[in-house]
MDAnalysis code that builds the backbone (N, CA, C; Angstrom):
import MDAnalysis as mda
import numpy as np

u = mda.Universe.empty(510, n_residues=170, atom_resindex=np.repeat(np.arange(170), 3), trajectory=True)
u.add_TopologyAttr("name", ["N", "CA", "C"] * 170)
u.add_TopologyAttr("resid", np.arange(1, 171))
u.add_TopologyAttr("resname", ["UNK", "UNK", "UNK", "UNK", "UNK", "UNK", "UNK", "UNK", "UNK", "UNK", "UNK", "UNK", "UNK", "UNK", "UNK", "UNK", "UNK", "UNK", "UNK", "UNK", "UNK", "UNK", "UNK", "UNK", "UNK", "UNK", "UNK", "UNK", "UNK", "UNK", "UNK", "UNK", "UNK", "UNK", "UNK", "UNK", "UNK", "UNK", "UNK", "UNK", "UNK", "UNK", "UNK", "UNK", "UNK", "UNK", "UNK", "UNK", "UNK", "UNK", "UNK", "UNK", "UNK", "UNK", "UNK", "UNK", "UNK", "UNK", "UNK", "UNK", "UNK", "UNK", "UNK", "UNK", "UNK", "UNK", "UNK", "UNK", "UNK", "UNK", "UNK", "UNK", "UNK", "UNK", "UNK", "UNK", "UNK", "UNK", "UNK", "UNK", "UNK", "UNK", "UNK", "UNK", "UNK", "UNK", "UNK", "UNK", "UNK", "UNK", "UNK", "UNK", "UNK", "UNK", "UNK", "UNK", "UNK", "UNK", "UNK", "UNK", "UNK", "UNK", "UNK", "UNK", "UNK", "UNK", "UNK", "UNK", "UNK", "UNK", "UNK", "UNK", "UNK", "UNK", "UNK", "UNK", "UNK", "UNK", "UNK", "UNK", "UNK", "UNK", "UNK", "UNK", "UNK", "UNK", "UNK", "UNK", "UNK", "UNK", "UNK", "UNK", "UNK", "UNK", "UNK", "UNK", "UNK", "UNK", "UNK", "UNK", "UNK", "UNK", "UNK", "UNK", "UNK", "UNK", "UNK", "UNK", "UNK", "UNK", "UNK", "UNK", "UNK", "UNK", "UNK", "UNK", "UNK", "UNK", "UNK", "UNK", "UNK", "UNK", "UNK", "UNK", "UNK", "UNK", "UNK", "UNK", "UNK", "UNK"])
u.atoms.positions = np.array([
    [-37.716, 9.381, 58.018],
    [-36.355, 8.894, 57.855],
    [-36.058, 8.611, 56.382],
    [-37.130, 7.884, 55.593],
    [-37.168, 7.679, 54.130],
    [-36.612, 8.927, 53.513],
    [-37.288, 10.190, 54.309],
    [-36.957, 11.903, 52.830],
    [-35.915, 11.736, 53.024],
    [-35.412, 11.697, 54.215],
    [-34.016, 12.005, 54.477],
    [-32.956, 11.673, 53.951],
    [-32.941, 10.614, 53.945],
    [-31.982, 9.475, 53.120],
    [-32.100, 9.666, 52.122],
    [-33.363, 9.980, 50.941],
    [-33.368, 10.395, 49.689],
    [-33.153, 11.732, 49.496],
    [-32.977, 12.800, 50.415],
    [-32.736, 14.225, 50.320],
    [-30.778, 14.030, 50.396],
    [-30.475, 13.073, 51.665],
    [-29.073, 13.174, 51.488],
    [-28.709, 12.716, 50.484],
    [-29.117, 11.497, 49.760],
    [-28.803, 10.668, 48.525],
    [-28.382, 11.893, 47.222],
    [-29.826, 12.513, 47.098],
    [-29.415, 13.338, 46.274],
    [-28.946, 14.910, 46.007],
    [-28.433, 14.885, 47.255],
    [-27.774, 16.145, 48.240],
    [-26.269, 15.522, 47.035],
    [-25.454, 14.383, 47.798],
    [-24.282, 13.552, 47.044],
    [-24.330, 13.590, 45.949],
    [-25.195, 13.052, 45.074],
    [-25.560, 13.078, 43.533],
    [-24.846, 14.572, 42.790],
    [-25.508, 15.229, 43.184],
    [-25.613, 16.940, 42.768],
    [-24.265, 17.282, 43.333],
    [-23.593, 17.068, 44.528],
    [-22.109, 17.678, 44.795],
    [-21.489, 16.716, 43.561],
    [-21.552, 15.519, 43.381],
    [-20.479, 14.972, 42.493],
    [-20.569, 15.350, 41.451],
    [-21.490, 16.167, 40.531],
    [-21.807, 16.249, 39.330],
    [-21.562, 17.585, 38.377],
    [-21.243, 18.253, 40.522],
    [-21.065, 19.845, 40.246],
    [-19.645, 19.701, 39.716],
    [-18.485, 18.938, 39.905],
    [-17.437, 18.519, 39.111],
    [-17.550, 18.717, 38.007],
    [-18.556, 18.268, 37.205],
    [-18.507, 17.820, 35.864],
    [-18.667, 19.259, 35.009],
    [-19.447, 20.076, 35.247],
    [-19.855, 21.360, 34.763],
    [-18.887, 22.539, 35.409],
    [-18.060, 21.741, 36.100],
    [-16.921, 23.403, 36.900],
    [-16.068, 23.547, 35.793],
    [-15.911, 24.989, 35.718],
    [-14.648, 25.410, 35.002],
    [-13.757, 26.093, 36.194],
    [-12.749, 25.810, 35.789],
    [-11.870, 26.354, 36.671],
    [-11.131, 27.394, 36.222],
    [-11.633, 27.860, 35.445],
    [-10.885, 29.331, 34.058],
    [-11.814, 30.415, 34.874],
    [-11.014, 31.257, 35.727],
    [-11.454, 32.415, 35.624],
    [-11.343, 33.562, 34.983],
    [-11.195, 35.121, 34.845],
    [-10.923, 35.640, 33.905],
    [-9.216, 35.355, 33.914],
    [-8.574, 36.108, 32.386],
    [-7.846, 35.822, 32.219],
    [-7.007, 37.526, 33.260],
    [-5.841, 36.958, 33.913],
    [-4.958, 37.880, 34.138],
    [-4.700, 39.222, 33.167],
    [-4.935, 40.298, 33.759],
    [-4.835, 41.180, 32.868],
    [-3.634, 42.245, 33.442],
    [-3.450, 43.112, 32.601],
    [-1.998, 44.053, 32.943],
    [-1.569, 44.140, 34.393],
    [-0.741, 43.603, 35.456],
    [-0.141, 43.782, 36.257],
    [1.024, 44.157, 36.388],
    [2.108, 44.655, 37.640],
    [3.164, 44.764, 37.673],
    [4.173, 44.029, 36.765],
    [3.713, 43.000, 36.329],
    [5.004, 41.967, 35.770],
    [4.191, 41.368, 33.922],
    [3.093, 42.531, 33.807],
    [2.985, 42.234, 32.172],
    [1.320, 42.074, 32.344],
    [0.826, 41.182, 31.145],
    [-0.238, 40.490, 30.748],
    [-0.559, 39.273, 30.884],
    [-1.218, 38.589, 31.067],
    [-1.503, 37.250, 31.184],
    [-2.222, 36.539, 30.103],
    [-2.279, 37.557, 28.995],
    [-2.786, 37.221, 27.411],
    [-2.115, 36.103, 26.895],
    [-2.681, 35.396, 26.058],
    [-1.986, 34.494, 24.848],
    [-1.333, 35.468, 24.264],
    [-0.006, 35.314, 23.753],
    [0.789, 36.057, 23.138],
    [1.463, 37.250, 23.669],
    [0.934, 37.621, 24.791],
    [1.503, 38.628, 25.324],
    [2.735, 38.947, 25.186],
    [3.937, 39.701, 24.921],
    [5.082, 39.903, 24.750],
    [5.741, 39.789, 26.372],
    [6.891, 38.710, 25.908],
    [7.893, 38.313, 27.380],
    [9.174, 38.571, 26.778],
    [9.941, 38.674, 28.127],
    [11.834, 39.284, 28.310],
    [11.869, 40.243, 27.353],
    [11.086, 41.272, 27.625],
    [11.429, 42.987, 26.572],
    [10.635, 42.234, 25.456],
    [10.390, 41.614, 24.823],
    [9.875, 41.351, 23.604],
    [10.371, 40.361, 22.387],
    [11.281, 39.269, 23.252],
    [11.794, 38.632, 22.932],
    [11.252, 37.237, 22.554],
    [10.122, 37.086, 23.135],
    [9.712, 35.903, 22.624],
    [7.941, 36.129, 23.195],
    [6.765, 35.400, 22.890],
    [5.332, 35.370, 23.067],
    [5.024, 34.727, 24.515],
    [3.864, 34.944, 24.929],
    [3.403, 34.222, 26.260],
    [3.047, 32.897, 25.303],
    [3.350, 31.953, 25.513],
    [2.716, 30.586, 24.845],
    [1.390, 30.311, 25.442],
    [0.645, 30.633, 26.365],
    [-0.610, 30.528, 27.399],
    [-1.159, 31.597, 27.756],
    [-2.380, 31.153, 28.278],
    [-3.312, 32.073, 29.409],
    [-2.725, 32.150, 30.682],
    [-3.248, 32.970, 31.523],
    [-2.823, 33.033, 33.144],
    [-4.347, 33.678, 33.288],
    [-4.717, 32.293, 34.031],
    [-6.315, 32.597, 34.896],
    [-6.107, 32.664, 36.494],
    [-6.782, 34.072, 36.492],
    [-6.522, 34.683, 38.108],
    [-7.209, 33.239, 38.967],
    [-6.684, 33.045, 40.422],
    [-7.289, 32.318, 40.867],
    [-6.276, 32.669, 42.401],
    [-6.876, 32.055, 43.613],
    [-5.841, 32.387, 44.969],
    [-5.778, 31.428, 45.317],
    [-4.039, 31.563, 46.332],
    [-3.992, 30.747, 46.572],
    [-4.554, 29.926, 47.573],
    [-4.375, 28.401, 47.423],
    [-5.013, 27.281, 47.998],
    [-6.147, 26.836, 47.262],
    [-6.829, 27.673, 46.320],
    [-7.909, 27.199, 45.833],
    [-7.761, 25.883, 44.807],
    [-9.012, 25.211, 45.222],
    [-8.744, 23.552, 43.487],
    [-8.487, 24.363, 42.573],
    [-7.901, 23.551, 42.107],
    [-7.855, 23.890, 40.454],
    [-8.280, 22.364, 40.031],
    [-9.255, 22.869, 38.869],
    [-9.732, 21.638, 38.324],
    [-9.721, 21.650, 36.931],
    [-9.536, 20.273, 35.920],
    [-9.383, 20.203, 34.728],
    [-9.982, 20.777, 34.146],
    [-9.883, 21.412, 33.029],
    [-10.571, 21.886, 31.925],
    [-11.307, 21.684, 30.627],
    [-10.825, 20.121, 30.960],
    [-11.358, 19.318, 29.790],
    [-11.032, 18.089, 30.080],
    [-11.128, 16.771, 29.414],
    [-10.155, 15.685, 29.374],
    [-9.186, 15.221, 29.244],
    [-8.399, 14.673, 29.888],
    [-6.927, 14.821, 29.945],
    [-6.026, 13.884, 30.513],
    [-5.025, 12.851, 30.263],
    [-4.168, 12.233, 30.764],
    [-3.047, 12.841, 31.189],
    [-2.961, 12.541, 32.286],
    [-1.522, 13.835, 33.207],
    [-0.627, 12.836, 33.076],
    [0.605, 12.949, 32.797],
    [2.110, 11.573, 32.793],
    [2.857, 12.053, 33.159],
    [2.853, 13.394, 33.662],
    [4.695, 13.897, 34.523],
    [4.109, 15.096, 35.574],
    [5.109, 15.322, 36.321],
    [5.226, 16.835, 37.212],
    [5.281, 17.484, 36.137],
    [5.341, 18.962, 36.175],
    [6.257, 19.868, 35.342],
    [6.304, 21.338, 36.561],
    [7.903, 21.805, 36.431],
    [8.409, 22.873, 36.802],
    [8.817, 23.921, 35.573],
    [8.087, 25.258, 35.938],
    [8.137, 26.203, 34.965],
    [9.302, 26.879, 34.932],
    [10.091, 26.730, 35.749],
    [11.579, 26.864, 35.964],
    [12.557, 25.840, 36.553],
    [13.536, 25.979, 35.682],
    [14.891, 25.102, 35.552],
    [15.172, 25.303, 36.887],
    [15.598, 26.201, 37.221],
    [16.347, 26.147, 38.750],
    [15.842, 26.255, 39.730],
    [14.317, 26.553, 39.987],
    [13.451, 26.893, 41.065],
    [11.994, 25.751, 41.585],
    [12.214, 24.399, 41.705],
    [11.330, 23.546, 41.966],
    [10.295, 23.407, 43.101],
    [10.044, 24.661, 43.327],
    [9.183, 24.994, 44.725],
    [7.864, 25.144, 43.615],
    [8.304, 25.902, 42.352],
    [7.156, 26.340, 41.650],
    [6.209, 24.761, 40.963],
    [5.165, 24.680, 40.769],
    [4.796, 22.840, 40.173],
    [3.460, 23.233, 39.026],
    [3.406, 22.298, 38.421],
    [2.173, 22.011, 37.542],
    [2.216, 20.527, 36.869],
    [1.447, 20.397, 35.743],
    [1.732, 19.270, 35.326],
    [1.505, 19.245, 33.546],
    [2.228, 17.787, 33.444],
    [2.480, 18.068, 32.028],
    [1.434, 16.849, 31.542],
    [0.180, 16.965, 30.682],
    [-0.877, 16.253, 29.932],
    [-1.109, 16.260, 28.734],
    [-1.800, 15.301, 28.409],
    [-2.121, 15.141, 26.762],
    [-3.270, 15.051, 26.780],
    [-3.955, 15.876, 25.611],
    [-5.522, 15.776, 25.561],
    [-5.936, 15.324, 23.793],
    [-6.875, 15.536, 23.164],
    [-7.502, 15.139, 21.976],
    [-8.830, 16.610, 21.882],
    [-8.249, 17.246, 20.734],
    [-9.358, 18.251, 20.958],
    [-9.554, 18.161, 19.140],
    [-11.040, 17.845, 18.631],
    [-11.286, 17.759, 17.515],
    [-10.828, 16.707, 16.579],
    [-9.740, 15.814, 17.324],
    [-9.276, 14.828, 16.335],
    [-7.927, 15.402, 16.250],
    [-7.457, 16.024, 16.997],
    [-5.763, 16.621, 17.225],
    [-5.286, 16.567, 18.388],
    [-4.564, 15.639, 18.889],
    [-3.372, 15.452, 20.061],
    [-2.560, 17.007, 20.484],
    [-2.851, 16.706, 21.772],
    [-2.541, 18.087, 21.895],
    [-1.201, 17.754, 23.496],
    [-0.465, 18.465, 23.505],
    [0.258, 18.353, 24.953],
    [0.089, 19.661, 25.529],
    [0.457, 19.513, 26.696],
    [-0.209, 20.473, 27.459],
    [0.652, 20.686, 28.935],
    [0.485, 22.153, 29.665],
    [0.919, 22.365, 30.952],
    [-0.025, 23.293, 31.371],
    [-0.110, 23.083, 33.046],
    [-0.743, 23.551, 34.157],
    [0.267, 23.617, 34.827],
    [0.307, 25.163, 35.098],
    [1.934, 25.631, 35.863],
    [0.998, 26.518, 37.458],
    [1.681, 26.145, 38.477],
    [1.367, 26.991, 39.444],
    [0.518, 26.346, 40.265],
    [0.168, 25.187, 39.973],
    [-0.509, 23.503, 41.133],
    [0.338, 23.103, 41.594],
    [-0.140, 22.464, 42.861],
    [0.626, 21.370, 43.266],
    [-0.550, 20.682, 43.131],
    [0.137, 19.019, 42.324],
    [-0.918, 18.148, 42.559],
    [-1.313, 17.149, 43.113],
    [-2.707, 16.974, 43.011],
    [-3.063, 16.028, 44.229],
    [-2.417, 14.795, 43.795],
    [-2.292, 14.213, 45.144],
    [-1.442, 12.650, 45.409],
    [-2.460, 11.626, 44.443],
    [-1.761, 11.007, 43.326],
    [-2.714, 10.363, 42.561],
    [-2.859, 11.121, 41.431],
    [-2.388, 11.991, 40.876],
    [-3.076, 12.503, 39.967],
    [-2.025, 12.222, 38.837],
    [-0.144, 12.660, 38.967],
    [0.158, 12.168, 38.154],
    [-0.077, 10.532, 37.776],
    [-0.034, 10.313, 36.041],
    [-0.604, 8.870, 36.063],
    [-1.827, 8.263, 35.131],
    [-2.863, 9.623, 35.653],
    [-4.200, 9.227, 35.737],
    [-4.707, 10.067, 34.885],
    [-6.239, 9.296, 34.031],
    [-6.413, 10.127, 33.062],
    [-7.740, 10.755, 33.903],
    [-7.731, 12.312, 33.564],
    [-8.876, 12.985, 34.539],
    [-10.182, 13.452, 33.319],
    [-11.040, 13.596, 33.805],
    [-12.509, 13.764, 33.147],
    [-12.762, 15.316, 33.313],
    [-13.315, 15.992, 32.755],
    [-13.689, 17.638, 32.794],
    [-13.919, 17.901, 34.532],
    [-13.392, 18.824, 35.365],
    [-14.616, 18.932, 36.352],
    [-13.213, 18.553, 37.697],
    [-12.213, 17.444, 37.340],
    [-11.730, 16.520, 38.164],
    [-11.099, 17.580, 38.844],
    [-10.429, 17.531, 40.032],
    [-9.642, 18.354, 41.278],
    [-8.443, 17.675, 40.403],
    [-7.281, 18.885, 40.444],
    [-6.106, 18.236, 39.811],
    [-5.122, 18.608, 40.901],
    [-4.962, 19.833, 41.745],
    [-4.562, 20.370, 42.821],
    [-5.274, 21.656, 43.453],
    [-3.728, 22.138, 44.305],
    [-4.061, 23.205, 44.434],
    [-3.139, 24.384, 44.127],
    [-3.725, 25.608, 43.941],
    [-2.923, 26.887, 43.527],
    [-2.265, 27.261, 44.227],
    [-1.022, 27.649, 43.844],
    [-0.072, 28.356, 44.510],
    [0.339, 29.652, 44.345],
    [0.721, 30.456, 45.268],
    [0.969, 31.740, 45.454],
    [2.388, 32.264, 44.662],
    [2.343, 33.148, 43.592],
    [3.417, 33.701, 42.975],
    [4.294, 34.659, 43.370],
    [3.884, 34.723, 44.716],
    [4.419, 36.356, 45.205],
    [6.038, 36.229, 46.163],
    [6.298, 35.103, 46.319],
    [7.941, 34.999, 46.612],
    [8.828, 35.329, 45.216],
    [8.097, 35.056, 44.016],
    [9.272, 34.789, 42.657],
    [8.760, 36.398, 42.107],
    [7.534, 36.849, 41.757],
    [7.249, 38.023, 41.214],
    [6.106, 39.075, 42.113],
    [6.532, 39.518, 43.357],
    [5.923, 40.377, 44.022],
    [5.231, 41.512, 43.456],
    [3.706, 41.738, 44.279],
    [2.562, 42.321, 43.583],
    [2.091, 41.592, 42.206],
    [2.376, 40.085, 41.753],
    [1.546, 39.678, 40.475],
    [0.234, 39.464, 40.911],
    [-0.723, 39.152, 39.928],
    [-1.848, 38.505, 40.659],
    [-2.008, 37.239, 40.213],
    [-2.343, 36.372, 41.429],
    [-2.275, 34.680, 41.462],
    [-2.703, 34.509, 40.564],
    [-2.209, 33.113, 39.909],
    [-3.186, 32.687, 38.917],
    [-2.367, 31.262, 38.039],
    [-2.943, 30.752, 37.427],
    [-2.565, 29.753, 37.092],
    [-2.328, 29.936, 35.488],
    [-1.112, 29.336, 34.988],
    [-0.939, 29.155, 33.402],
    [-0.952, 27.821, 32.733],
    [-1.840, 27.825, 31.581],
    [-2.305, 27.252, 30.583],
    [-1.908, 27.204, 29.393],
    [-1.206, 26.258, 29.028],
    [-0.418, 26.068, 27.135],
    [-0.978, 24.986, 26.629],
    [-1.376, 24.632, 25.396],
    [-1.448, 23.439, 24.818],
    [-0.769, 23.319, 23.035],
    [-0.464, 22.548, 22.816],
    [0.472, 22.659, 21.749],
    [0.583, 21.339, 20.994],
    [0.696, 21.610, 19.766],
    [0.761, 20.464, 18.736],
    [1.337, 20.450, 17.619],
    [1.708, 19.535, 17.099],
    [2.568, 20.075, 15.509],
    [2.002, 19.809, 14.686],
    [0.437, 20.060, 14.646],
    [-0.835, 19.959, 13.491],
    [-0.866, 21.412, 13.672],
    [-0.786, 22.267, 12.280],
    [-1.496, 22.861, 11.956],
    [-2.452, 23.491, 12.068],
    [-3.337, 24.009, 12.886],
    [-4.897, 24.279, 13.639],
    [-5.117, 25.780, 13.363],
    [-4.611, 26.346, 12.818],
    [-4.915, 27.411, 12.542],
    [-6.125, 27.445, 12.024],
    [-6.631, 26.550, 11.169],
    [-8.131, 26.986, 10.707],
    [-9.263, 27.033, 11.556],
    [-8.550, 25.824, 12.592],
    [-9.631, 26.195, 14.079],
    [-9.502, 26.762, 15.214],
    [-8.410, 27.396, 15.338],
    [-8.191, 28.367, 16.230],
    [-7.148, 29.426, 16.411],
    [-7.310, 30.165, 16.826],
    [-6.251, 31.125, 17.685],
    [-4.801, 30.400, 17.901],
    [-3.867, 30.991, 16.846],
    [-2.643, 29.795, 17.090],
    [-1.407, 30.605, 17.222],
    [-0.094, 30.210, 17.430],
    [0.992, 30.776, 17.438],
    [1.756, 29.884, 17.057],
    [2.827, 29.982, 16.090],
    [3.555, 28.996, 15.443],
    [5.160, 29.690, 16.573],
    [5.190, 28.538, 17.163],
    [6.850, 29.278, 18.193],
    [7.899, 27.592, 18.015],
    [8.923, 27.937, 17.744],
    [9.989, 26.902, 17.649],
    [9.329, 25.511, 17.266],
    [8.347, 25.384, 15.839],
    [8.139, 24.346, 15.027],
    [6.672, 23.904, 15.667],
    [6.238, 23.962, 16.905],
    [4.895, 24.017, 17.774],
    [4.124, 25.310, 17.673],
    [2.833, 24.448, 17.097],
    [1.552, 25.135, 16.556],
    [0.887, 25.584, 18.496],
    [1.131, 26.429, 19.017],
    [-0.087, 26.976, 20.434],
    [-1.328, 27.507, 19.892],
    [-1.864, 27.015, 20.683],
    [-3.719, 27.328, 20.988],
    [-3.535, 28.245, 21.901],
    [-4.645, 29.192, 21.711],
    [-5.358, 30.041, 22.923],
    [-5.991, 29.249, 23.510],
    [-5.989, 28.624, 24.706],
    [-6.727, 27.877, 25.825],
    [-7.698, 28.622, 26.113],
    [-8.577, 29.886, 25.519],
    [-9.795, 30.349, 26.356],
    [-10.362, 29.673, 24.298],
    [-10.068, 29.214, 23.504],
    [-10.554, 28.929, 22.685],
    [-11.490, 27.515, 23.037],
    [-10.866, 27.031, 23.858],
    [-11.175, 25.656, 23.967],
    [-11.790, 25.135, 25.579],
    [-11.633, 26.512, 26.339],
    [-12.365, 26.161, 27.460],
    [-13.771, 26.842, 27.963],
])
């Protein structure tokens, strides 16, 4: 009865910890019906940059943080269409404040609010295929700051906000 209890003990241990080491970045979306899922990718004919990644993922699956992060609002990636969800966070990467969105979650009850640790369940993924039929699922990633960072990363200077490539940093 003793193994047991110490086999389940650290059966628990090891599921909670597998949190800590998950990435939830799979590859990045690549050429589909409706474009690229690249940083920078060219959007509306070529009118303006992808500000983010789009990491394939299906729906219902967690999506879990990518790093450390305080979540403080919903966010909808469209003005007129609030079925679509993610959320809007602030992180610290190197000694630079960064804001941030996760578009294409719904999130878990509790989460806006709360500051989450690498690893944490933030929601779940949702399916893109009512708004852009044949895309492939996946979730989008921006982070943005008005520091300068070009010397440490992959950046895009768009309307006065310095963007990161999010596969730089995850």
């Amino acid at each position: 009865m003793k193994k047991l209890l110490t086999l389940m003990i650290l059966t628990l241990l090891a599921v909670k910890n597998m949190g800590a080491n998950r990435t939830m970045f799979n590859p990045s979306r690549s050429n589909d019906a409706w474009g690229s899922g690249a940083f920078g990718a060219s959007r509306d004919g070529g009118s303006r940059p992808h500000l983010g990644t789009d990491y394939v993922i299906t729906e219902g699956d967690t999506v879990y943080a990518p790093f450390e992060m305080e979540v403080y609002s919903i966010s909808y990636p469209y003005k007129l269409n609030t079925s679509f969800k993610g959320i809007k966070f602030r992180t610290e990467i190197n000694g630079v404040d960064y804001d941030g969105r996760i578009w294409y979650v719904v999130p878990n009850p509790g989460v806006i609010g709360s500051s989450l640790s690498k690893g944490d369940a933030i929601g779940v993924a949702q399916s893109l295929q009512s708004k852009y039929p044949g895309i492939t699922d996946h979730v989008h990633v921006h982070l943005s700051t008005t520091v300068d960072v070009s010397n440490q990363f992959n950046t895009m200077l768009y309307q006065g906000r310095y963007y990161i490539n999010p596969n730089d940093v995850v």
